[in-house]
C-alpha positions as CSV (number, residue, x, y, z in Angstrom):
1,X,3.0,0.2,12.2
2,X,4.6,-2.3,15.0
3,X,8.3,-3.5,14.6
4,X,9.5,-6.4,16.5
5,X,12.8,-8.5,16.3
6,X,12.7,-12.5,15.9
7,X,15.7,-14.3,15.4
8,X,17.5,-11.2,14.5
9,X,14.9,-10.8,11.7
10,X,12.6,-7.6,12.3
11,X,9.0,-8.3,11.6
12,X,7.1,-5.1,11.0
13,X,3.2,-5.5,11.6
14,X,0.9,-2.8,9.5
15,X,-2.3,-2.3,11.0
16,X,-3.6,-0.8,8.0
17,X,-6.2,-3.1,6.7
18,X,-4.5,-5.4,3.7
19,X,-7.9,-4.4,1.8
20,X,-7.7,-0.4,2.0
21,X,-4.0,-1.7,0.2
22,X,-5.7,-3.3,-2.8
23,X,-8.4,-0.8,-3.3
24,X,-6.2,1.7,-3.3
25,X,-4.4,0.3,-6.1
26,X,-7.7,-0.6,-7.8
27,X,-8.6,3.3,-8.1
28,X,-5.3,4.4,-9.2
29,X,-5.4,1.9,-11.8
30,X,-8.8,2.9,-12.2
31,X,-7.8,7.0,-12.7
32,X,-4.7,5.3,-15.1
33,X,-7.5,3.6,-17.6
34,X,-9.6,7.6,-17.3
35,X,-6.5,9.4,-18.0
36,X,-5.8,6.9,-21.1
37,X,-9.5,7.2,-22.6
38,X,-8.9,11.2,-22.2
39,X,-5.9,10.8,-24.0
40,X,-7.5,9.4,-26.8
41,X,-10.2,11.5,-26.9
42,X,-10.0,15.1,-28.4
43,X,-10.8,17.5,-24.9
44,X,-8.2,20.7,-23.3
45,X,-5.1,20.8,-22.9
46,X,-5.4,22.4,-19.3
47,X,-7.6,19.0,-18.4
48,X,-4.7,16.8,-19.8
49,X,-2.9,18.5,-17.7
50,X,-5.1,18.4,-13.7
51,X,-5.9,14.9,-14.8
52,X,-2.3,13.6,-15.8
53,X,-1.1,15.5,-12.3
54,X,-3.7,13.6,-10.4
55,X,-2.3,10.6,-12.1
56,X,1.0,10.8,-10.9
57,X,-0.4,11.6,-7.3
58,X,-2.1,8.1,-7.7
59,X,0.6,6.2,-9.1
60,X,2.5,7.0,-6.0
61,X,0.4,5.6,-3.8
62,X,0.8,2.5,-6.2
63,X,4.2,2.0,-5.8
64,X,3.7,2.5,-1.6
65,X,1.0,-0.3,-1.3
66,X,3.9,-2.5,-3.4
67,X,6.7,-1.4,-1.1
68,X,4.4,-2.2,2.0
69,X,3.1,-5.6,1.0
70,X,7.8,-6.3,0.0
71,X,8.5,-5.3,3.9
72,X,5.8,-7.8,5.6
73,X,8.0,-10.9,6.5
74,X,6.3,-14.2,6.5
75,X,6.4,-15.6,9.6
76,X,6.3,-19.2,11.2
77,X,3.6,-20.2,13.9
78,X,5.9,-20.0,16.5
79,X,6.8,-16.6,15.8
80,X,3.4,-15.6,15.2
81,X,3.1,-16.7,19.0
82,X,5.8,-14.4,20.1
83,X,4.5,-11.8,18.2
84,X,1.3,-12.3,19.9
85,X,2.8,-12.4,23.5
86,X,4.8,-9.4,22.9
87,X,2.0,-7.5,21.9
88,X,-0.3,-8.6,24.7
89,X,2.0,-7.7,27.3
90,X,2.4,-3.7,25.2
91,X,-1.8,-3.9,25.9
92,X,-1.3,-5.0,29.6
């Protein structure tokens, strides 16, 4: 993760793929709609339990791709530019 400050804004940069973000949230939904059918169904108590643990372990990671997509600012093209200088000359 890259910080920088614009106009006394700070624009954070995550070079974590957007993608890895949705599909992350896409399995732990995915474990959610498991857990639920589980639920329903008559099976142990002990695998209620692992499986509703490894929910919670998921829905974690939920609520970190949602607080990672709320920090991204949206910037302008001219910012975008400086952004883009300021990171070339960190490379050079």
């Amino acid at each position: 993760m890259n910080s920088y400050k614009i106009k006394n804004r700070e624009v954070i940069i995550y070079k974590t793929s957007s993608l890895l973000n949705i599909l992350e949230i896409v399995f732990a939904w995915l474990l959610v709609f498991v857990f639920l059918v589980i639920l329903i169904s008559d099976m142990a108590g002990i695998l209620k339990i692992f499986l509703s643990s490894i929910i919670v372990y998921f829905l974690f990671f939920i609520c970190k791709a949602i607080l990672k997509l709320k920090r991204i600012t949206l910037l302008t093209n001219e910012e975008i530019l400086i952004v883009e200088q300021i990171g070339r000359s960190r490379i050079i």
